[in-house]
SEMIMAR-253657 format. One record per residue (C-alpha): residue number from 1; residue in one letter; chain; x, y, z. Coordinates in nm, 4 decimals, decimal comma. Last residue first. Example, Ala and Ser with C-alpha at 12.3 -4.5 7.8 and 13.67 -1.06 7.14 Angstrom:
BEGIN
i; aa; ch; u; v; w
2; S; A; 1,3670; -0,1060; 0,7140
1; A; A; 1,2300; -0,4500; 0,7800
This chain:
BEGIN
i; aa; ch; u; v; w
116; X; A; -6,9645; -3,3750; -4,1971
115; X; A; -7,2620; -3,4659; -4,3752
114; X; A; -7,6195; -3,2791; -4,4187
113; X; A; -7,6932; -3,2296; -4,7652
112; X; A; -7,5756; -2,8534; -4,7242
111; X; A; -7,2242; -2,9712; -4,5104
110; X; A; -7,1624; -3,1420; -4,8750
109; X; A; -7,1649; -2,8691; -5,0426
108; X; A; -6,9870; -2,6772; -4,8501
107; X; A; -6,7231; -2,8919; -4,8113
106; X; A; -6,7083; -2,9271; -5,2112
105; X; A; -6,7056; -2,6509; -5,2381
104; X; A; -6,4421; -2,5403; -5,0204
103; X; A; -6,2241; -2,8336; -5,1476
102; X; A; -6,2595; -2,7593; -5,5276
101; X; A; -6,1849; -2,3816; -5,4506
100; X; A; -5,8580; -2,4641; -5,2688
99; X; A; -5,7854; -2,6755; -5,5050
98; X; A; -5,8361; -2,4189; -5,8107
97; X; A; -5,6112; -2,1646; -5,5257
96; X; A; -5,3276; -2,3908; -5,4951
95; X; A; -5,3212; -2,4180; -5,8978
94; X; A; -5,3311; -2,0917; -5,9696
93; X; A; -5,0401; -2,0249; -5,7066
92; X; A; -4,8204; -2,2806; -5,8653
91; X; A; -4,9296; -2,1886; -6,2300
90; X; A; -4,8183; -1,8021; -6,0860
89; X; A; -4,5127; -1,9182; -5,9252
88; X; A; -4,4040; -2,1235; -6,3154
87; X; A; -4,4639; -1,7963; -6,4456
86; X; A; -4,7814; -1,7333; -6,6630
85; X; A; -4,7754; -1,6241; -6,9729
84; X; A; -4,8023; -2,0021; -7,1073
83; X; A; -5,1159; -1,9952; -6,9728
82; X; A; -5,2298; -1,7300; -7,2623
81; X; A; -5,4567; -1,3921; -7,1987
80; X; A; -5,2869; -1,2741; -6,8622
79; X; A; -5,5497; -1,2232; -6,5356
78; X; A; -5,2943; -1,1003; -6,2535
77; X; A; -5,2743; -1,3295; -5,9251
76; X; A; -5,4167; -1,2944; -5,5609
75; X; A; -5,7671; -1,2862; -5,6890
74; X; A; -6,0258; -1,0068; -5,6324
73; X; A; -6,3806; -1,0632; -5,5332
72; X; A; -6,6215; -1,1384; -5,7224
71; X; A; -6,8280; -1,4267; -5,9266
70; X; A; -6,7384; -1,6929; -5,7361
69; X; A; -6,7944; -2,0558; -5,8633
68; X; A; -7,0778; -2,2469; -5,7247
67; X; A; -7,0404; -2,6406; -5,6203
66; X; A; -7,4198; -2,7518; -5,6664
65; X; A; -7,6094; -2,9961; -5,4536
64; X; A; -7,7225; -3,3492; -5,4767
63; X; A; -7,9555; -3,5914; -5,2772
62; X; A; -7,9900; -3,9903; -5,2251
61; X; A; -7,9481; -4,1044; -5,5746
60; X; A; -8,0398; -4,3796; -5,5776
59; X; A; -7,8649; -4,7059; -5,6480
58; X; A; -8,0285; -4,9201; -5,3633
57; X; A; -7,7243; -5,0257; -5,1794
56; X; A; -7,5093; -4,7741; -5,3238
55; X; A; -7,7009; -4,4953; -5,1595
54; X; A; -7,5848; -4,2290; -5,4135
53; X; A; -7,4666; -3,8402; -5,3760
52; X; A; -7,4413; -3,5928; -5,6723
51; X; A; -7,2500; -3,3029; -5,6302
50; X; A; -7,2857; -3,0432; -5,9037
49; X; A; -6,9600; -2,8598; -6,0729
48; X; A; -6,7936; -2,4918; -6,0902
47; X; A; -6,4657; -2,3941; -5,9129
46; X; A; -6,3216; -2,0903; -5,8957
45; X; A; -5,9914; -1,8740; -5,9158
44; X; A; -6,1212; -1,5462; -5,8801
43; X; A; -6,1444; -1,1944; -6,0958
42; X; A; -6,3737; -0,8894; -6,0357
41; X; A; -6,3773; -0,5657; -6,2330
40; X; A; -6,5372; -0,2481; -6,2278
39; X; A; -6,4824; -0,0263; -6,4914
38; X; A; -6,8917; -0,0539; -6,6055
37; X; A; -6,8461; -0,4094; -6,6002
36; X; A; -6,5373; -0,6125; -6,6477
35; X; A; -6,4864; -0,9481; -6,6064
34; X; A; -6,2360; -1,2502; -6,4848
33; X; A; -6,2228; -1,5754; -6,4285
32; X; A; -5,9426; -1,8514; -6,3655
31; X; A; -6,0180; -2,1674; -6,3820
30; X; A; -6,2250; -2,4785; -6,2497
29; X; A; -6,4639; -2,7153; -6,4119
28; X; A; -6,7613; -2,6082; -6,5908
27; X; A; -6,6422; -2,2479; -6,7981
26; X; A; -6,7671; -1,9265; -6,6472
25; X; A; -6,9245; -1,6692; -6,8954
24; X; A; -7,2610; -1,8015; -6,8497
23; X; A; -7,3032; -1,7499; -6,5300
22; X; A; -7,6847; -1,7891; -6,4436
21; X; A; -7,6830; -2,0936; -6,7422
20; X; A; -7,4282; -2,2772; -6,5154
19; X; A; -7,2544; -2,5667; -6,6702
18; X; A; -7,1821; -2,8452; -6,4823
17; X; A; -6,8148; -2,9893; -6,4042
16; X; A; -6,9354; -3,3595; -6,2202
15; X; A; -6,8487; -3,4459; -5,8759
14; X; A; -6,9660; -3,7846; -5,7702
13; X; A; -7,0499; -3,9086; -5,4010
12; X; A; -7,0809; -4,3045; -5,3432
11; X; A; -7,2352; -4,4186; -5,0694
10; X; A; -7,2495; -4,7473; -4,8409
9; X; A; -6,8674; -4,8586; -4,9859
8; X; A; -6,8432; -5,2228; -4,9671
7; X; A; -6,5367; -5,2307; -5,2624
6; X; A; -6,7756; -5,4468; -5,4574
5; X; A; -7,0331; -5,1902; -5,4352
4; X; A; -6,8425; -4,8864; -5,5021
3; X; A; -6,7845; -5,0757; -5,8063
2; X; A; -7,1393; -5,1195; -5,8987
1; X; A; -7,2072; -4,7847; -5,8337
């Protein structure tokens, strides 16, 4: 905060990786996920963290909101057990679609606490 401050920023938003005790399976961050159930299965690129937003004038926290991962749908790329499986395309595409994921979140999450 206190270097928001300095620069003369009026609020300060921080995204933190939080776990998720409803989806227990996804890692905090961003990744790749994938499950079976019953012979169904569902794989995305997601993104999993909380929002926290500060008034930096009077250091509190002003409201906060979660960034949820998917938990279906299908993803554009194959679920392999080691990164270094992947083609240099596939890290490419991976690592479009993480971003992608961070921004949408993020978006959303922010358009929930009411800025735009």
């Amino acid at each position: 905060l206190g270097l928001a401050q300095e620069q003369g920023f009026d609020t300060l938003i921080v995204v933190q990786p939080t776990p998720y005790t409803n989806e227990k399976f996804i890692t905090p961050g961003y990744g790749l996920y994938e499950r079976t159930f019953f012979g169904n299965t569902s794989r995305c690129v997601y993104s999993l963290f909380t929002i926290d937003v500060f008034a930096v004038s009077s250091r509190h926290r002003i409201g906060w909101e979660w960034g949820f991962p998917c938990t279906s749908g299908g993803a554009a790329i194959e679920w392999k057990d080691d990164y270094a499986k992947y083609t240099s395309e596939e890290r490419a595409l991976l690592r479009r679609l993480a971003e992608e994921s961070v921004k949408d979140n993020v978006l959303k999450a922010l358009t929930t606490l009411g800025y735009q």
